[in-house]
C-alpha angles and dihedrals in degrees: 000000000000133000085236085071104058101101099059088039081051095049089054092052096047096054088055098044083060086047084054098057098046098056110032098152107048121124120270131235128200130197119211112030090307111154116253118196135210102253098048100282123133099205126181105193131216115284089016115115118196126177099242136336117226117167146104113241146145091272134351111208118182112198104155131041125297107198089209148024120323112217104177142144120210152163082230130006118185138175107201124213092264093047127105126184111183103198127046128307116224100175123162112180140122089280124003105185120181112209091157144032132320113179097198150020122336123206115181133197105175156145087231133350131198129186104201129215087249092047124096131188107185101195134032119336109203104170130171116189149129090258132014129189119179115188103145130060142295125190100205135009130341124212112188134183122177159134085231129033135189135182100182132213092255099039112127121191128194096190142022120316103211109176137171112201146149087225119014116175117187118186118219092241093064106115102216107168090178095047136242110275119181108222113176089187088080092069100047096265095101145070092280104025101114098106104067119087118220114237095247093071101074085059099053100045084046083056096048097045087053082056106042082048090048098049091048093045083046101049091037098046108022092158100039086045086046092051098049087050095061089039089064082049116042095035100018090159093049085054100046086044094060100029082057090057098040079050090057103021106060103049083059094052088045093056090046089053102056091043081098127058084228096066106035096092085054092049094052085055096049090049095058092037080054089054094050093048099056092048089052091044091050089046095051079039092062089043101058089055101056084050095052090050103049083032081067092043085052086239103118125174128127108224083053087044087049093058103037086056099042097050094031091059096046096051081047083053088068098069123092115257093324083075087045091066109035082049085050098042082051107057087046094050086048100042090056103041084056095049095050085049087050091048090049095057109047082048083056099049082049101053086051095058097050092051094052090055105046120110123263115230124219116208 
């Protein structure tokens, strides 16, 4: 595959890598005997050889050996030092990081990227991230663009290492037999930049697709969204609980179902009915928070609430670790909120339909 053809290799890794960050946590699939666990992950153990991993998961960890290519989106993507995968990468996920072997070609869409000083790529690197750190080897050319690059003291480079970055720090023990060349094109400033997409992107399309959700949830289900929202408020332990085993749970029933070939259609259906689910709980999530908070400034109103929550979670996001988990507290808050709506009302429906039906008694 030629360097020509980085930027449209670097445009479809960018839009998984979107994809990657909002759904983070959608189960994986695996083609080819790949391992798929119960909370979202594609795992290919140590000593376990498979033809090719393809799927989008919490996490994708390759341990053992993948005869072919990996295509995968992820929250996390990671070769370990005992992983091998013979053919080409094309990984797009919050942190992809190569402490083994890859046989082929790399192409990288992340949050952050590191090549270790275990990890190989045999072929091309073309990598766009917010940080990049290169510290194995490579055997032809690097492309790099990035907030952060950095060339590592055990970095060896067959090829050209051409980068486009705000800081780039190479060590002078960093072995480049192509040279180091300084090409802001790569990173959209030049003639022919306009095909990488700044990183800020991602966060503003994932904050307008909350609020284009919201508002249609909003202006469908007034009442149902109105109800999840004082549930979050009135019983928020209740709502994380169950959104915690909703959270656990269905992606285990799922598995059991599609055991059979019976059930497999079923279980595909679950499985996008699950993802759904969780982008509409994080969403109701969000909006419950921005209720609760105007509902204390005496200030209620839910299209004000929608977009107080929306925005006010995404700029939390931001924070290290501290974002993780508010991101993480709301979409359980808001996941099970919806499912005990959801509960209520089919109980309702129920109860109306006993009563319809019941005998009336003459006296």
């Amino acid at each position: 595959m030629a360097l020509s053809d980085s930027s449209t290799r670097r445009r479809i890794a960018v839009a998984l890598a979107l994809v990657a960050l909002l759904s983070p946590l959608a189960t994986g699939l695996a083609t080819a005997q790949s391992v798929q666990g119960a909370s979202g992950s594609i795992v290919v153990d140590e000593g376990e050889t498979v033809d090719s991993v393809e799927g989008a998961a919490a996490t994708i960890v390759v341990r053992g050996t993948v005869e072919g290519d990996l295509s995968g989106a992820a929250g996390s993507i990671r070769i370990a030092e005992t992983g091998r995968v013979g053919g080409n990468v094309q990984a797009a996920a919050g942190t992809v990081i190569v402490d083994g072997t890859v046989g082929g070609d790399a192409e990288i869409g992340a949050g952050s990227f590191e090549l270790t000083e275990t990890g190989r790529i045999d072929g091309l690197l073309d990598a766009g991230a917010g940080s990049i750190v290169v510290d194995g080897a490579v055997g032809g050319d690097v492309r790099a663009a990035a907030g952060s690059v950095v060339l590592g003291p055990t970095a060896d480079i067959g090829g050209e290492f051409r980068y486009d970055a705000d800081e780039f720090t190479q060590s002078p023990d960093a072995t480049v037999a192509g040279g180091v060349v300084e090409d802001t094109s790569l990173g959209g400033t030049g003639s022919g930049g306009g095909d990488f997409v700044p990183s800020w992107v991602g966060s503003a399309y994932g904050v307008a697709a909350n609020l284009v959700l919201g508002a249609v949830l909003l202006l469908a289900f007034p009442r149902f969204s109105r109800g999840v929202s004082d549930r979050i408020g009135g019983g928020p332990l209740a709502s994380g609980g169950v959104g915690l085993l909703a959270l656990i749970a269905a992606p285990i029933a799922l598995a059991l179902v599609a055991i059979t070939i019976v059930g497999l259609p079923l279980a595909l259906v679950g499985i996008a009915a699950y993802v759904v689910a969780l982008w509409v709980g994080s969403v109701y999530g969000r909006y419950a928070l921005g209720s609760w908070v105007l509902a204390r400034l005496g200030r209620p109103n839910r299209w004000a609430a929608l977009l107080l929550g929306v925005v006010g979670v995404a700029l939390i996001g931001l924070v290290p670790w501290a974002g993780g988990l508010v991101e993480l507290l709301v979409l359980l808050l808001g996941l099970g909120a919806l499912g005990l709506g959801l509960r209520d009302r089919y109980r309702g429906r129920n109860d109306a339909i006993v009563s319809d039906s019941d005998p009336v008694e003459v006296d």
